[in-house]
N, C-alpha and C positions, 0 to 999 in steps of 0.2 A: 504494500500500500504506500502514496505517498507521504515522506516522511521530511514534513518541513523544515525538522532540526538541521538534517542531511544536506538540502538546497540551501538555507542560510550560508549569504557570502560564498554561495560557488560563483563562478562568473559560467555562461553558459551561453552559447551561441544557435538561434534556432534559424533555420532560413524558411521562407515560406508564412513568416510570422503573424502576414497581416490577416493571412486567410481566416474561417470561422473555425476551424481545428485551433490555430497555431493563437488565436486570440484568447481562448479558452486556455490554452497549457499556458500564456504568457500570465494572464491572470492571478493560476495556482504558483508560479515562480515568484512573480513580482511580491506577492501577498506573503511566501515564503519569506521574503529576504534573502534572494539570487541578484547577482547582477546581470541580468538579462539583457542578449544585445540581440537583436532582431536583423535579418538581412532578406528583403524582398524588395516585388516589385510595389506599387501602389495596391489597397485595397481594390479585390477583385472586382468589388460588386457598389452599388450605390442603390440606398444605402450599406454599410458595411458597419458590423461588428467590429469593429476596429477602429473606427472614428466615433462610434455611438461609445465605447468606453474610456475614448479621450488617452485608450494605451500611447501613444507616442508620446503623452506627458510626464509619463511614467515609467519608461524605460529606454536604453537608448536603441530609438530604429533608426536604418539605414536604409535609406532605396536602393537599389540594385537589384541586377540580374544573375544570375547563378548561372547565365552563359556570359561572363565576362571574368574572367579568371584573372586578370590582374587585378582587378578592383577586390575581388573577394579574395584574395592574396595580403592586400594591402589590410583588408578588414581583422583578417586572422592574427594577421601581426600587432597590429594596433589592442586588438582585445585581447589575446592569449587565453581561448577558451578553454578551460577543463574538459566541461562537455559540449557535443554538439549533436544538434538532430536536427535532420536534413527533410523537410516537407516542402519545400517550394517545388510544385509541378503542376504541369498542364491536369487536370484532375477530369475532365467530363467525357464523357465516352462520345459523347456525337457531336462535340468540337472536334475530336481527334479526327473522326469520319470528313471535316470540311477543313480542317489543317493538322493533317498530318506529319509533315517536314517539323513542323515550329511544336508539334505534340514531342516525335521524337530528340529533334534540338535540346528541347528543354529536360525533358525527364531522362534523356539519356549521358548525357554531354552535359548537363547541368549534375550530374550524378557523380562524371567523369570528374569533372571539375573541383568539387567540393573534397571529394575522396585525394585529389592531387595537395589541397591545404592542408586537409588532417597528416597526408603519407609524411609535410615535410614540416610541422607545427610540432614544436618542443614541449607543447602545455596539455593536448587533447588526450585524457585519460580514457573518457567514453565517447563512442560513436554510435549513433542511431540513425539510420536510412527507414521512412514509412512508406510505405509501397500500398499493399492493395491485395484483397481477396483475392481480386481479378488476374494477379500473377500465374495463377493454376491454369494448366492445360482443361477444359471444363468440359467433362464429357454425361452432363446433366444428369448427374447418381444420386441418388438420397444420402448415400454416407459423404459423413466431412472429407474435405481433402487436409491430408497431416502434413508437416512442414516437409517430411523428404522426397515427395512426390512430383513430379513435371513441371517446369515452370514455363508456356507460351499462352500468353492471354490471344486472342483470336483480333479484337480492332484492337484499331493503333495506340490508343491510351492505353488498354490492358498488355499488349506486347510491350511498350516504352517501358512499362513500370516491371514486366517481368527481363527486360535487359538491365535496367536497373539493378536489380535483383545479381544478375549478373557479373557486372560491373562492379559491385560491390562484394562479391566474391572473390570474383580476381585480383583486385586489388589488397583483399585480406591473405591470400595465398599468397602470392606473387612480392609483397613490398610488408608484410605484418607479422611474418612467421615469427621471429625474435624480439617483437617488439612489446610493449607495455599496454599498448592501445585496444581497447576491449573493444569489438564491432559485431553489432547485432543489425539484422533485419527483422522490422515488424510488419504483418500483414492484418488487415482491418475489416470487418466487414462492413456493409451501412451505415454508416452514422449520419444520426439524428440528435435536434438539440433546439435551442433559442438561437436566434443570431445568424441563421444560416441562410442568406438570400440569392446563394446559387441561381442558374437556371438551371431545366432538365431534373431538377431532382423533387422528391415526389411532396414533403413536408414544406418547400419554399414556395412549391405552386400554392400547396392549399392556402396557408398563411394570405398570397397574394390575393387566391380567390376570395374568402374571407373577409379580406380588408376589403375590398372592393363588393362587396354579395352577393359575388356571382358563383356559379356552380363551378365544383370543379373538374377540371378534363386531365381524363388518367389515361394515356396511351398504350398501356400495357398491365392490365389490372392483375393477371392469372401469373405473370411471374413470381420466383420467390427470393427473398432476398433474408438476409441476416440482421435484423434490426438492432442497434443498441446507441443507447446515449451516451453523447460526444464526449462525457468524463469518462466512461469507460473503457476507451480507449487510451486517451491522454492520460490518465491514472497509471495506467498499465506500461506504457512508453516511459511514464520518470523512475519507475519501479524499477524494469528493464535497466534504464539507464544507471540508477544509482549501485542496484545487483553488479553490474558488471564493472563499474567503476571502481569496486571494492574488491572484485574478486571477477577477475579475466576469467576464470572455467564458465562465467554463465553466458559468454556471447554464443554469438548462432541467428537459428533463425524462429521467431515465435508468431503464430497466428491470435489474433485476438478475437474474439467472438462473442454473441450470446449462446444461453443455451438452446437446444432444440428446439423448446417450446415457442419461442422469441422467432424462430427461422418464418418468417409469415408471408401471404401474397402481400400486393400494392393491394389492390380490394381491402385487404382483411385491413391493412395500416390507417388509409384512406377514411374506412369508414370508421374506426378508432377517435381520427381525427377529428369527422365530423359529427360524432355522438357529442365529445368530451367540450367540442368547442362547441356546441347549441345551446349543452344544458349552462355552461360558466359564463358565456355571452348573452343568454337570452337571446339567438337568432336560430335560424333555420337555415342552413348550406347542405346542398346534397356534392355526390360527386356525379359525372355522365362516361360513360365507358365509349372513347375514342380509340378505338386502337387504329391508329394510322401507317401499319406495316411495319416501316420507319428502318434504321440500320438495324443491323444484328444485333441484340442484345442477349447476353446469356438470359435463360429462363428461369436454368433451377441452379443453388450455387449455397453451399456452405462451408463451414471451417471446424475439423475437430481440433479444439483447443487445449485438448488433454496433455499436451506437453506441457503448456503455464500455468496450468492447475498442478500438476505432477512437480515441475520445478519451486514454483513459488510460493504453493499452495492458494492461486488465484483463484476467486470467482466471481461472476457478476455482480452487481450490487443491487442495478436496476432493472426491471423487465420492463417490454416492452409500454405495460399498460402505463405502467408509472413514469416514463422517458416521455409517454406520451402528455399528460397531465402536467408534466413540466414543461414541456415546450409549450399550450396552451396557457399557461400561467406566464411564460415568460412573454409571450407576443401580448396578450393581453398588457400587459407591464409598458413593453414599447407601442403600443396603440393608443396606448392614452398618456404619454409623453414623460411616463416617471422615469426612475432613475436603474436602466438596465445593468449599468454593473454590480447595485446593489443586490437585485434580485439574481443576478447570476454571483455571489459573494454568499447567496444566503443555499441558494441548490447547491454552489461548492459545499458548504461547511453542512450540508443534509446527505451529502452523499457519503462522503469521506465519514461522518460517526456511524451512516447505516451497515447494517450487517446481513 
């Protein structure tokens, strides 16, 4: 679990910061007492989780691109990070479908890149690379896929992230054998949360729908996916992180996941949504089932996590119903102009005592 004492005065280097993952872990660091140095490009989306929490006041971020290797050269030297975790990437499955060159550029050579500061940086103790379910070759089975098993995501965002994968291998073979430096790859399923106003993803349409009263359109309801909320993952990444910072036997590779029960269609999430948010709003939102073809998207897709329960004795905290009741609590919160990092101040300190 994370352990604030541990973070206090690490200095710790994340790229990818501004996004709604990397705004949630900077939160849990900042609140720590970590020197938290951030390196991305601008917030992805507008509005953004990133500017709604006013983080750039609160720690030191840096614009940049993680395909610009002198600059994030000069960053590393300048901060001299202990740890680092690498999440800056192209992240959406049917962006990659309409750019793909700039999907690969970034997640793979932006991978290349980062791993080239760590190989020659005198301070980086822990490395963390966050990748993606999507890494696994997916041959739509009901059982999980475990971390030793194929790694070709089929489109260009899920293949990008499983060369990542890659790349990040190679370079712990290749340039780490003798070295100090603990390197792990983490793989994530769905994540869901406040704050997240991606496009293409299925809890940011409703949200929009919602705000607006209009119904919402689900392109693909029968799929299944992995649901868990956004500390769940990030919890498990500093955990990860500090694990191996302490003691190099625990890098590798670890899948993060819900349990079984948690694995749901869009349908089944969807209408979750729209129950919890009628009765808390006093409105009425349905969703309407558009399936528009649309690129390949995997159908059925899980993770057996039983390796980070077995290592760390990890388990979920939240299931889906309650990820879900929180994110309606938190949008509620930013719909009516209060103050969202408080209420994500107060889900952090609910999660981390729950058991």
């Amino acid at each position: 679990m994370f352990d604030r004492d541990f973070f206090s005065g690490k200095k710790v280097l994340i790229t990818g910061h501004t996004g709604f993952k990397g705004t949630w872990m900077c939160e849990l660091l900042v609140d720590a007492g970590a020197e938290v140095t951030g390196y991305a490009l601008k917030p992805p989306t507008k509005p953004s989780l990133f500017e709604l929490c006013h983080m750039s006041e609160r720690m030191r971020s840096i614009e940049g691109d993680v395909r610009d290797l002198e600059h994030l050269k000069r960053v590393f030297e300048e901060t001299q990070p202990e740890i680092v975790i690498h999440m800056a990437a192209q992240p959406l499955v049917r962006e990659s479908y309409q750019n793909p060159v700039y999907t690969y550029d970034v997640n793979v050579m932006g991978t290349v890149n980062v791993m080239e500061c760590v190989r020659f940086s005198k301070s980086v103790k822990s490395f963390l690379n966050v990748t993606t379910d999507k890494v696994y070759l997916n041959k739509e089975r009901e059982q999980g896929y475990r971390e030793e098993e194929e790694l070709n995501g089929y489109d260009p965002y899920s293949n990008s992230k499983s060369c990542s994968e890659l790349v990040t291998s190679s370079y712990k073979n290749s340039f780490f054998g003798e070295s100090d430096v603990a390197i792990s790859t983490v793989r994530a399923g769905n994540v869901i949360g406040g704050g997240d106003f991606a496009t293409d993803r299925i809890v940011p349409d409703c949200l929009r729908a919602a705000e607006k009263r209009q119904n919402i359109i689900v392109r693909n309801p029968r799929s299944v996916r992995p649901y868990q909320h956004v500390l769940e993952p990030v919890v498990a990444y500093l955990m990860i992180a500090q694990k191996q910072y302490e003691d190099k036997s625990f890098s590798g590779s670890y899948n993060v996941g819900p349990d079984e029960s948690d694995c749901r269609t869009t349908e089944e999430v969807v209408t979750m949504f729209c129950e919890k948010w009628n009765t808390s709003a006093s409105d009425e939102i349905r969703w309407e089932d558009k399936y528009d073809g649309g690129p390949h998207e995997a159908n059925f897709l899980k993770l057996d996590c039983s390796k980070l329960k077995e290592t760390f004795g990890w388990k979920p905290r939240w299931n889906v119903e309650i990820a879900m009741d929180k994110i309606v609590e938190w949008s509620l919160c930013y719909l009516r102009g209060e103050n969202v990092s408080t209420c994500m101040k107060a889900q952090i300190e609910d999660f981390l005592s729950s058991r």
